[in-house]
C-alpha positions as CSV (number, residue, x, y, z in Angstrom):
1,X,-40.9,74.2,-86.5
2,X,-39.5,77.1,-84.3
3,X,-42.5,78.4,-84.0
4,X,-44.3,75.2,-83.2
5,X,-42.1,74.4,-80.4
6,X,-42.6,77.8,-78.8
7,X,-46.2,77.2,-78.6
8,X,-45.5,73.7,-76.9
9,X,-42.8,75.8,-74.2
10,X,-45.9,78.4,-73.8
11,X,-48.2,75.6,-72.8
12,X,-46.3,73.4,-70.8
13,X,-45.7,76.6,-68.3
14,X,-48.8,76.7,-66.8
15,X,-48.6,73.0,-66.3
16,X,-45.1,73.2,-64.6
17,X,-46.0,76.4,-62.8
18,X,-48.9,74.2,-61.3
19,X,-46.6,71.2,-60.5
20,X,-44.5,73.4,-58.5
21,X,-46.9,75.1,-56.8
22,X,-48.3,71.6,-55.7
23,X,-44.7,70.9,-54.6
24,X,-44.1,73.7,-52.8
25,X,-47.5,73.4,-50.7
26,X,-46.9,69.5,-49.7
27,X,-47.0,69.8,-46.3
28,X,-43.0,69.2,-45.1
29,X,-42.3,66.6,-41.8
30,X,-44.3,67.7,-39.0
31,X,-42.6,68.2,-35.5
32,X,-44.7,66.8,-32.4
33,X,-43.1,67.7,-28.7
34,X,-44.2,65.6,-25.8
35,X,-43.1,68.0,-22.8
36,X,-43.0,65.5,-20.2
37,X,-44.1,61.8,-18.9
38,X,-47.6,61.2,-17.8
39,X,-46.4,58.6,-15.8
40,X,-42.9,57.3,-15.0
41,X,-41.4,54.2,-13.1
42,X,-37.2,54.6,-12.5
43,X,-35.7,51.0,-11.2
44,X,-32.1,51.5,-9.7
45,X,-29.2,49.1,-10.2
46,X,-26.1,49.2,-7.6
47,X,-23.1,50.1,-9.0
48,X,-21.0,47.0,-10.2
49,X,-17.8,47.6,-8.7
50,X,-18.8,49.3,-5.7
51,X,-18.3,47.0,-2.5
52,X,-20.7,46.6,0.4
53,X,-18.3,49.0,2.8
54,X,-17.9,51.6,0.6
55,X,-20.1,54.3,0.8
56,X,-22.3,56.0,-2.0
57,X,-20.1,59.0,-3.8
58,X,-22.6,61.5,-5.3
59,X,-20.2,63.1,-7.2
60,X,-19.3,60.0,-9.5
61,X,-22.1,57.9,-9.0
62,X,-21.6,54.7,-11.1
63,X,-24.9,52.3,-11.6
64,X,-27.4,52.9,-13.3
65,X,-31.7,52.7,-14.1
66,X,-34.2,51.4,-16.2
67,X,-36.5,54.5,-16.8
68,X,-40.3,53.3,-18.1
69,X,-42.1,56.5,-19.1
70,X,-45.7,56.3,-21.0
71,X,-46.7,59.7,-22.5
72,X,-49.9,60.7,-23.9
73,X,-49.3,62.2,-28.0
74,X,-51.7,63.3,-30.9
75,X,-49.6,62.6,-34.2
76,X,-50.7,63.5,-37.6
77,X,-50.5,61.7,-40.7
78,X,-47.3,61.2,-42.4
79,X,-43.8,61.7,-41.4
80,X,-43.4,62.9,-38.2
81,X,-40.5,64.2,-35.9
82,X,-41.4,63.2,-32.3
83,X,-39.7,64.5,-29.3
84,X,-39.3,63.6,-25.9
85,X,-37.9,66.2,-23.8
86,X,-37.2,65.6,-20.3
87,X,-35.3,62.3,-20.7
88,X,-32.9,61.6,-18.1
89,X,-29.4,63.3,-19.5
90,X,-27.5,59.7,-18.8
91,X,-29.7,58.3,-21.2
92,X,-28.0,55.4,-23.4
93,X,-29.9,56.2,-26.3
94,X,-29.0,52.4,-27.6
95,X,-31.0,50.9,-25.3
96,X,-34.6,53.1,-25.8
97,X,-37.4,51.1,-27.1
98,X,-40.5,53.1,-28.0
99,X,-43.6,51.5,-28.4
100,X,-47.0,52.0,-29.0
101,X,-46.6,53.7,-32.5
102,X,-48.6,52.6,-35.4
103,X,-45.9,51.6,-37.9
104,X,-42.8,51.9,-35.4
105,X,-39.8,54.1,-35.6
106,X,-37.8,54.9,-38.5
107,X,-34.7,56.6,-36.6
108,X,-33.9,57.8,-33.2
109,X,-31.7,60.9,-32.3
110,X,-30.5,62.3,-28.7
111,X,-30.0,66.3,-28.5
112,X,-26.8,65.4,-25.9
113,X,-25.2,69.4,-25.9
114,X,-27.3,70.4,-23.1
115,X,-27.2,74.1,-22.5
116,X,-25.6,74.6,-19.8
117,X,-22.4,77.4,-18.8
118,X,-20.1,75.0,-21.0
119,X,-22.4,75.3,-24.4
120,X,-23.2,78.5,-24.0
121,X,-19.6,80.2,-24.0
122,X,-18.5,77.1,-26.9
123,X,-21.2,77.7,-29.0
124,X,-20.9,81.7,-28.7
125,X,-17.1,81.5,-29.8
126,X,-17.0,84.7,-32.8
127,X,-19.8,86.4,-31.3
128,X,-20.0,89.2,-29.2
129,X,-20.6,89.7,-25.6
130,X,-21.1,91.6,-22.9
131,X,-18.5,91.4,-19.6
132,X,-20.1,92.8,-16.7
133,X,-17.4,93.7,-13.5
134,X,-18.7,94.5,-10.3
135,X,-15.9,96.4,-9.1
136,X,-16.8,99.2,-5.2
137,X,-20.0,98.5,-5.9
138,X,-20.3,99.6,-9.2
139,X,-21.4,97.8,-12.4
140,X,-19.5,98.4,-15.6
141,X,-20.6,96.7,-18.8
142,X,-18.4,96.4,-21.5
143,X,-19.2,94.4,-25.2
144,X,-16.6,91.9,-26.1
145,X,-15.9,88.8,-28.7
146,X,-15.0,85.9,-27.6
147,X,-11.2,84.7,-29.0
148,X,-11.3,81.1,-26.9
149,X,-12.6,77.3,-26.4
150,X,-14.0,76.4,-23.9
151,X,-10.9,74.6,-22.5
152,X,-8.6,77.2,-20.3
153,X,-8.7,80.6,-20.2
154,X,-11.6,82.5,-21.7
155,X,-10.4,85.3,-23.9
156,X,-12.2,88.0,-25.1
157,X,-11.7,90.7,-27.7
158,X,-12.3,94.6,-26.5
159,X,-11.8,97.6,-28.2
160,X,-9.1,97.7,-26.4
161,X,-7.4,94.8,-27.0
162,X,-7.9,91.2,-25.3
163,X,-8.5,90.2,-21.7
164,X,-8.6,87.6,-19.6
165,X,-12.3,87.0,-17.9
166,X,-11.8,86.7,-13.9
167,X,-8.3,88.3,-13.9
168,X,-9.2,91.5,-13.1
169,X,-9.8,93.0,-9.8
170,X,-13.6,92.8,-8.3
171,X,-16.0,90.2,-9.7
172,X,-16.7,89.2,-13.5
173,X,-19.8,87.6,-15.8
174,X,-20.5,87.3,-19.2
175,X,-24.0,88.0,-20.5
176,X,-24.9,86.3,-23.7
177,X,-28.0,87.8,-26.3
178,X,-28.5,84.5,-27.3
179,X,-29.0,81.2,-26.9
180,X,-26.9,78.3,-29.4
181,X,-29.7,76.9,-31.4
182,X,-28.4,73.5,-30.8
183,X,-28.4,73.5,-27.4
184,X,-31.9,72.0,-25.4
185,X,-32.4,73.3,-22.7
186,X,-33.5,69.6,-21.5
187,X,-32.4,66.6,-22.4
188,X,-34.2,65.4,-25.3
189,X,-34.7,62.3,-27.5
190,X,-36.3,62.6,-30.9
191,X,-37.9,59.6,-33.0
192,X,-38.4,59.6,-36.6
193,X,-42.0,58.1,-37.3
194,X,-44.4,57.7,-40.0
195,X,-48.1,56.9,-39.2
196,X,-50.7,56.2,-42.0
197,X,-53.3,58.5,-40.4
198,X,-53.7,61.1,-37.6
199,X,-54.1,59.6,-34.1
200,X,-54.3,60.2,-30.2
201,X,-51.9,57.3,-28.7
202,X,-49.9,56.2,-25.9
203,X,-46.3,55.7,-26.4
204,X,-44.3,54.0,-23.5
205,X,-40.6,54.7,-24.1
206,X,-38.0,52.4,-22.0
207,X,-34.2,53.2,-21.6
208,X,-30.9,52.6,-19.4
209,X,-29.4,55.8,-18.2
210,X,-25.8,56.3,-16.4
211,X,-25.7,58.4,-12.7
212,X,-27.9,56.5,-10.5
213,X,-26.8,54.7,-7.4
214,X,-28.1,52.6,-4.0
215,X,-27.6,51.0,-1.0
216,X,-28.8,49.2,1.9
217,X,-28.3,51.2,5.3
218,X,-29.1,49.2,8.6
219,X,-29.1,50.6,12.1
220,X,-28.5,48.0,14.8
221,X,-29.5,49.0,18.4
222,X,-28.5,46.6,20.7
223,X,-31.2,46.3,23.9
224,X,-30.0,46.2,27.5
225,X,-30.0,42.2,27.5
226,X,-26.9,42.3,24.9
227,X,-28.3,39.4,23.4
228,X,-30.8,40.7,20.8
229,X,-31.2,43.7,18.9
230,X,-34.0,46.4,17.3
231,X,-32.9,45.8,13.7
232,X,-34.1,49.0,11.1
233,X,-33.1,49.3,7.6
234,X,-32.9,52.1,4.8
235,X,-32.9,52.2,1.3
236,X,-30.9,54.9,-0.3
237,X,-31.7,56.6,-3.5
238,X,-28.9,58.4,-5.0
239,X,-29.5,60.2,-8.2
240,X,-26.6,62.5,-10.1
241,X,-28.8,63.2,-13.2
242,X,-29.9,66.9,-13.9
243,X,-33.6,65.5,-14.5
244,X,-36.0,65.2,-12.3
245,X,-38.5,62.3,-12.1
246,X,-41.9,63.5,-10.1
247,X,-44.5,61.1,-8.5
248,X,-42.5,58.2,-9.9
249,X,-43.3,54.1,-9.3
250,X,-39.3,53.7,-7.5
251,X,-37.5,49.9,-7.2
252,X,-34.0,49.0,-6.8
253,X,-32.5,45.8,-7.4
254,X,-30.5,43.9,-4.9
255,X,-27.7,41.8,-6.5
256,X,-25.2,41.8,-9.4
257,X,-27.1,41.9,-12.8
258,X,-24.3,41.6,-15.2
259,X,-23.2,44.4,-17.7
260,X,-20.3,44.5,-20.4
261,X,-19.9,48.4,-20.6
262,X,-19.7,49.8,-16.8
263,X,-18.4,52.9,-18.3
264,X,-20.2,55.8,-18.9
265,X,-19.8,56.9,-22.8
266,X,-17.4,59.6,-23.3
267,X,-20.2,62.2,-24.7
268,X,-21.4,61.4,-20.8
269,X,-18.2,62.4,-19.2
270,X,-17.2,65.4,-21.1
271,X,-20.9,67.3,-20.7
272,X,-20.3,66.1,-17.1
273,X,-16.7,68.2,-16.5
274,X,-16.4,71.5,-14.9
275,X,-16.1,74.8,-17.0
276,X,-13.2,76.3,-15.6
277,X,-11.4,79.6,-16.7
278,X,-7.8,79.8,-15.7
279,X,-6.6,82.8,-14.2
280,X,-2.8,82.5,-14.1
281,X,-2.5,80.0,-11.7
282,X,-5.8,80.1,-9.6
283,X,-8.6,78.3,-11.5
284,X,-12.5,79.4,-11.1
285,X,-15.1,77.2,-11.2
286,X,-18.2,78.2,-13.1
287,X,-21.8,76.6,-12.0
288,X,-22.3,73.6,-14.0
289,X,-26.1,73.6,-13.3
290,X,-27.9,73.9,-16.9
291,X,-29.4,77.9,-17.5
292,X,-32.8,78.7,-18.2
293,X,-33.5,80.5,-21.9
294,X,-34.1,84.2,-21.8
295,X,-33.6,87.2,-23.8
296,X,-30.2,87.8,-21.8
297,X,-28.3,85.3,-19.8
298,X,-25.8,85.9,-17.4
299,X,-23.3,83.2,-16.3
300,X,-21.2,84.5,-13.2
301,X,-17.7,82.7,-12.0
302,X,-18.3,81.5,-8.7
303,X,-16.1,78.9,-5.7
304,X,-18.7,76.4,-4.5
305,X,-18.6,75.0,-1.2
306,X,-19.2,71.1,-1.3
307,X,-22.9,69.8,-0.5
308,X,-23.4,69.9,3.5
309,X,-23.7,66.2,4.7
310,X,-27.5,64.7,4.8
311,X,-29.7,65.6,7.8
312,X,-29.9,62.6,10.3
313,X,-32.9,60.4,9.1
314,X,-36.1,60.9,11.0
315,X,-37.7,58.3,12.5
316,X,-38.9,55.2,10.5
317,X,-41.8,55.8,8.2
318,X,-44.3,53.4,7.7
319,X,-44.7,51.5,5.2
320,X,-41.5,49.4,4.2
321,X,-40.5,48.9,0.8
322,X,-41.6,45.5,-0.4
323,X,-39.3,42.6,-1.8
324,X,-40.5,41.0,-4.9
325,X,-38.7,38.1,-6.7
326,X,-36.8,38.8,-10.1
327,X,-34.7,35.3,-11.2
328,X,-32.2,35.0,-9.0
329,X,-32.2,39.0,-7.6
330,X,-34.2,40.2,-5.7
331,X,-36.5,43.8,-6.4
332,X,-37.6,46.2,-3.7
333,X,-40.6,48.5,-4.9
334,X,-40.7,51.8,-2.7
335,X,-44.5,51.8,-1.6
336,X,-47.1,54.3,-2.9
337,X,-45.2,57.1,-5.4
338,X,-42.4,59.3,-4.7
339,X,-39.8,61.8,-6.6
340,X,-36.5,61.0,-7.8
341,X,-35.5,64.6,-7.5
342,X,-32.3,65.5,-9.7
343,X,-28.9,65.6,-8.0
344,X,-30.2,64.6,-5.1
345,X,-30.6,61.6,-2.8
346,X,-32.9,60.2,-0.3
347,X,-34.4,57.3,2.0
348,X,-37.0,55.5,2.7
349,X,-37.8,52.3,4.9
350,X,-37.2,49.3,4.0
351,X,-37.4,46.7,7.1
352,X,-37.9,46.6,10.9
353,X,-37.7,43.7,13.3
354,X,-37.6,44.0,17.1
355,X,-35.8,41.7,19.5
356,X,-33.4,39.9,17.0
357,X,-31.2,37.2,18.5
358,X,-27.7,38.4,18.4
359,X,-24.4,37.7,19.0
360,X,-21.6,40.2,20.0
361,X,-17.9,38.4,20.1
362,X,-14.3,39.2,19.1
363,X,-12.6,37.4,15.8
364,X,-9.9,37.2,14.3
365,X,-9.0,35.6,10.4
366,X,-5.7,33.7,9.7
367,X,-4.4,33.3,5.7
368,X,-3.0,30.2,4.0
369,X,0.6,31.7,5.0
370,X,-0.6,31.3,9.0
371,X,-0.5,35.2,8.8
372,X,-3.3,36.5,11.9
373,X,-5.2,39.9,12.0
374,X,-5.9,41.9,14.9
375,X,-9.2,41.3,16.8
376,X,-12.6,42.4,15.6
377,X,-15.6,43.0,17.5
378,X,-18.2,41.4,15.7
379,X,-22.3,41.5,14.8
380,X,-23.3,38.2,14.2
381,X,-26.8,37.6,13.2
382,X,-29.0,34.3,11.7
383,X,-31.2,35.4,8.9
384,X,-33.8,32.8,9.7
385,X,-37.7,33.1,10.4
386,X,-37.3,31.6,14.2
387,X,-34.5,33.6,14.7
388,X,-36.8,36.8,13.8
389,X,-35.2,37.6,10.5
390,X,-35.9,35.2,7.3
391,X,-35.8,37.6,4.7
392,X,-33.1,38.5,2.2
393,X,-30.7,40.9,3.0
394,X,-29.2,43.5,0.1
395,X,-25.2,44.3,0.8
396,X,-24.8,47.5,2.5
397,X,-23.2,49.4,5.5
398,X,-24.3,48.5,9.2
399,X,-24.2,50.9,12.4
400,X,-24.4,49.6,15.4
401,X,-25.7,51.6,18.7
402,X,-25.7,50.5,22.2
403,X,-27.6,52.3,25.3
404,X,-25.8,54.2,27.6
405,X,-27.3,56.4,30.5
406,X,-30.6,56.9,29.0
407,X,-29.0,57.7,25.7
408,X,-27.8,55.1,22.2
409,X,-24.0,55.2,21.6
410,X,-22.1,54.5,17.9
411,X,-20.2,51.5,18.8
412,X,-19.1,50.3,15.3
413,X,-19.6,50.0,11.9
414,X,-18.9,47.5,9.3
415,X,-20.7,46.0,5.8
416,X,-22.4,42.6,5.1
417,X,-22.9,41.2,1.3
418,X,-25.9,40.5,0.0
419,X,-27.4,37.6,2.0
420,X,-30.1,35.0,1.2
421,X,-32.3,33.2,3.7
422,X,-30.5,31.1,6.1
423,X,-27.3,32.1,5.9
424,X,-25.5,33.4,8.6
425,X,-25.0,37.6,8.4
426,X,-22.0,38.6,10.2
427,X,-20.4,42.1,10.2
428,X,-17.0,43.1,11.6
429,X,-17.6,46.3,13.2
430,X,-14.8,47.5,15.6
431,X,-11.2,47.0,16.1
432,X,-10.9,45.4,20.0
433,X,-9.3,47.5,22.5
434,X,-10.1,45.6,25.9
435,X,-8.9,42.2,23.6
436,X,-5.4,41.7,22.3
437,X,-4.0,38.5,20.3
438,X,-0.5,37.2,21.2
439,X,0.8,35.6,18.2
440,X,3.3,33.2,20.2
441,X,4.4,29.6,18.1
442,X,6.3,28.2,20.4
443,X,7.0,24.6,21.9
444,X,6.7,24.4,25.4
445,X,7.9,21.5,27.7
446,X,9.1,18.1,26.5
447,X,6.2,16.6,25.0
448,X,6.5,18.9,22.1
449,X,2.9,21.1,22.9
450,X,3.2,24.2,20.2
451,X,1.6,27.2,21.4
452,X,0.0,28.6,18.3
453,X,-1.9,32.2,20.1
454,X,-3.5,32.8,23.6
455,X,-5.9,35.6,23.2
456,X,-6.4,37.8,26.9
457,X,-9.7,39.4,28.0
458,X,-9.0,42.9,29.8
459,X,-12.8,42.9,30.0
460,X,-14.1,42.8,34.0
461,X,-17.1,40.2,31.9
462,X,-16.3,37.2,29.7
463,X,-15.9,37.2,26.1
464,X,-16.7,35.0,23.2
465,X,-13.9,35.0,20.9
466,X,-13.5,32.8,17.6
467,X,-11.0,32.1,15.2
468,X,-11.4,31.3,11.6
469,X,-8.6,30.0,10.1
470,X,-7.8,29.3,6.4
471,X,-7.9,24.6,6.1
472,X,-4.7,25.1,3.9
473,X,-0.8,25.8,4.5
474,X,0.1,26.7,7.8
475,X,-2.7,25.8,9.8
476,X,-3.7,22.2,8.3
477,X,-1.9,20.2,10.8
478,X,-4.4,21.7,13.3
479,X,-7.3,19.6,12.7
480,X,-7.4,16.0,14.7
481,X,-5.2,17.7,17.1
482,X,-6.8,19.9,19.0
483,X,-10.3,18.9,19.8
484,X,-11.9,22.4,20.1
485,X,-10.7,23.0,16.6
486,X,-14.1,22.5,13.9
487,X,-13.9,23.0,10.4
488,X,-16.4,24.6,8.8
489,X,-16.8,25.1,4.9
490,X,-13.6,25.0,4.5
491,X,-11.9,26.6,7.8
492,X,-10.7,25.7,10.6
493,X,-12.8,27.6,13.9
494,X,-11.4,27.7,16.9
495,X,-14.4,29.0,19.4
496,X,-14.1,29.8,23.3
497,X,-15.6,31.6,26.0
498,X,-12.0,33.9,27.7
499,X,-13.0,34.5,31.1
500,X,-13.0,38.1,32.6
501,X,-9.7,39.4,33.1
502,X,-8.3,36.1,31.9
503,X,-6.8,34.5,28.8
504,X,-6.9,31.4,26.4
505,X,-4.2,29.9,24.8
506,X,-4.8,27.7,21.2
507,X,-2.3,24.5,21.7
508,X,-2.0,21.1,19.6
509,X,0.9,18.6,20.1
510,X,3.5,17.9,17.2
C-alpha cells in the first residue's frame, strides 16, 4: 500500500510541476499609459459665491470646469490597468466618465500625492539625506536623516546630533536620492478594464475639476458727445491648476448653474497648502511648484515675491468669442483653439459695439426705513438691438474712460449682473463730488409742505439725477402726492434735470 501510494506522489509531480509552471507564466494585468490628450475641450464655470464686483483671486480660485479629453490607446486582451496622466490635479474623480471601452470600467483610482516639495520630504521621513549650506560662497554637504513631518520644523539627524534646516547662518537645501514611489509626478487617473480582445480605440474621458475661475471685463469709453459710448468686452480665463491644457476648444458659462458641494475636497486643500519649515519664530516658505524626477533632487527654502499684476491688455483681437444657448445660461466658445496654461490666466475678446446710447446721471437708493445713500455717478445703458446692444450680458466689472486732452481718463468703476435682452444695464461707478444730497424732512410754511431732500448741482452744466426709492415704510405716502414721483417695479423714482450751479428739492404735502 505504502509503496503504491509513493508511486501515485511520484507521478502526480510532474503533473503539478506542469500546473504551476502554467500558473506562474499566465500573463499577470497588463499596465497601459496614455501620456496625454489628443485633443481636449475645458468649459469654465464662475465661481458660485463670487459677486459681479468682486474681482478674480488667483490664489483661491473657487469655480470650476468640465474637462472633455479623447485619447488615442492600443489595449490588449484581458485585464488591463489604464492610466491617464496629465489630468487636471482638481479632478473630482466622482464625476469622470470614460467611454469608449469595449466592456466599460471595472474600477477607477486617482494617484492625488503629487510629487511636489511637500511629498518628497513626507515620504523620505527615516531616510537619509543630504543638507547642502551655502555659507561665503562655499558649498558644504553634509548626509542627514530626517526625524520630522512635514508639519513645522524639519529635523534632521547628523552625526552630530540634530538640527534645524534653515536655522543656520547662510542658505540651506536638502537633496533627496530618491524619489517616493507613490508620488506621480502628474496627476494621474487609472481605470481598471477588461476587454475581450486586443484593440486600437478612442476613449473620451469627461470630469469636473476644482481651481478654475472667469469673468466678464468691459471697458466703457465715453465719446466727446457724452451721450454714447465705444463699448469693448473681455473674457477672463483664470486657471490655478498645476496642469496645463494645450491647443484646447475653451467655453465659459454665463450664469448660476447650481451645485451642492462648492467646496473643494479636503485631499484638495491640504496638497494645495504651503510646506513651510519653522525657524524659531520666522517661517520659510518652500516652492510649492511640483519637481521634476531625477537621479538627485534638490529642493531649496526660498521667500517668494507675489505674482506682478497682468500687463495692460493689448488692443482688441479679432474675432470675439461667440454666445451659444445652453437652457436658460448662456455659453461663450473662445474662437479657433487656445491654451489653458497652468497657474495662469488670460483674455480674449468677447464683444465690441461702437456708438452705444448712454446715459451718465447721479442716483441715489433709499431703504424701507427711509434711510438715503450718498450720490452715485452712474452708467446707464439699454441692452436692446435699436439701442446698439441686444445681446446678453455675463455679470462682471465695468471701467469707464472719458477723453481728456487728446488722452482717455479712468472715471469710474462699478459691476453689472448678468443681464438678458431688454433689460436695462446700469452700473454705479463713482461716488459724486460736484453733487451732494441734503437729507432735510422738514415742514415748511402753513400748508403743511414736507421737504423730504433737495439735491445741489456744483456742476457749471446740468445734471440728471434720480432717486429710487424703496414703495414700502417710509416713503409710501409719496406716491399720489407728488406728481414727478413714478413707481417702477416696485419703487418709487423721483427723476429731474438740477440746473448748473443750482438745486432741486423733492416736496409732497401732508
Amino acid at each position: 500500500m505504502r509503496r503504491a501510494v509513493q508511486r501515485l506522489i511520484r507521478g502526480l509531480i510532474p503533473v503539478l510541476a506542469l500546473l504551476l509552471g502554467a500558473l506562474l507564466a499566465l500573463p499577470a494585468g497588463a499596465q497601459i499609459v496614455s501620456s496625454g490628450p489628443d485633443t481636449v475641450a475645458v468649459t469654465i464655470y464662475r465661481a458660485p459665491d463670487r459677486s459681479a464686483d468682486t474681482p478674480i483671486d488667483r490664489s483661491w480660485l473657487r469655480g470650476y470646469a468640465l474637462i472633455t479629453e479623447r485619447r488615442r490607446v492600443s489595449i490588449p486582451a484581458g485585464r488591463t490597468t489604464l492610466r491617464f496622466e496629465g489630468v487636471a490635479a482638481g479632478i473630482l474623480p466622482e464625476s469622470a466618465i470614460v467611454t469608449g471601452l469595449p466592456n466599460g470600467v471595472r474600477e477607477k483610482n486617482l494617484d492625488a500625492d503629487l510629487l511636489s516639495p511637500r511629498s518628497l520630504y513626507s515620504g523620505s521621513f527615516g531616510r537619509p539625506v543630504t543638507i547642502r549650506r551655502t555659507i561665503a560662497k562655499r558649498i558644504v554637504e553634509e548626509p542627514a536623516i530626517i526625524r520630522s513631518g512635514p508639519d513645522g520644523a524639519a529635523i534632521l539627524q547628523t552625526r552630530n546630533g540634530f538640527v534645524a534646516v534653515d536655522c543656520e547662518p547662510g542658505r540651506e537645501a536638502l537633496v533627496y536620492d530618491h524619489v517616493p514611489a507613490n508620488a506621480p509626478a502628474r496627476p494621474t487617473l487609472s481605470v481598471a478594464l477588461e476587454s475581450p480582445a486586443a484593440a486600437n480605440v478612442t476613449v473620451t474621458l469627461s470630469y469636473l475639476a476644482w481651481g478654475f475661475d472667469w469673468q466678464a471685463d468691459y471697458v466703457a469709453t465715453v465719446r466727446p458727445d457724452g451721450r454714447t459710448a465705444d463699448l469693448f468686452a473681455w473674457l477672463t480665463l483664470a486657471s490655478s491648476d498645476t496642469t496645463r491644457f494645450a491647443d484646447a476648444e475653451a467655453m465659459v458659462v454665463a450664469g448660476n448653474a447650481a451645485r451642492d458641494d462648492r467646496a473643494p475636497p479636503p485631499w484638495l486643500r491640504r496638497r494645495g497648502g504651503a510646506q513651510t519649515f519653522e525657524c524659531f519664530p520666522h517661517p520659510i516658505a518652500v516652492s510649492q511648484g511640483v519637481a521634476s524626477r531625477a537621479d538627485s533632487i534638490v529642493v531649496t527654502a526660498a521667500r517668494f515675491a507675489a505674482p506682478p499684476p497682468p500687463a495692460p491688455p493689448p488692443p482688441p483681437p479679432p474675432p470675439m468669442a461667440r454666445q451659444e444657448d445652453l437652457g436658460d445660461l448662456k455659453l461663450y466658445r473662445v474662437p479657433g483653439r487656445t491654451t489653458v496654461a497652468a497657474l495662469a490666466q488670460k483674455q480674449v475678446a468677447m464683444l465690441a459695439r461702437k456708438a452705444v446710447p448712454i446715459e451718465l446721471l447721479y442716483t441715489v437708493r433709499g431703504d424701507e426705513s427711509g434711510r438715503i445713500d450718498a450720490p452715485m455717478l452712474t452708467l446707464r445703458v439699454e441692452n436692446r438691438k435699436d439701442a446698439g446692444l441686444g445681446v446678453a450680458l455675463p455679470a462682471g466689472r465695468v471701467a469707464v474712460l472719458q477723453p481728456r486732452d487728446g488722452t482717455s481718463l479712468l472715471i469710474g468703476e462699478g459691476a453689472i449682473a448678468d443681464k438678458a435682452i431688454g433689460e436695462r444695464v446700469e452700473a454705479r461707478i463713482a461716488p459724486a463730488t460736484q453733487v451732494t444730497l441734503e437729507d432735510r424732512r422738514k415742514t415748511v410754511g402753513g400748508d403743511g409742505v414736507v421737504e423730504l431732500m433737495t439735491v445741489r448741482n456744483a456742476n457749471p452744466h446740468p445734471i440728471q439725477f434720480e432717486a429710487r426709492l424703496d414703495g414700502k415704510g417710509f416713503f409710501q405716502d409719496l406716491i399720489g402726492r407728488n406728481a414727478a414721483v413714478t413707481r417702477k417695479d416696485g419703487a418709487l423714482i423721483w427723476a429731474v434735470t438740477v440746473p448748473a450751479n443750482g438745486a432741486q428739492t423733492l416736496s409732497y404735502s401732508q
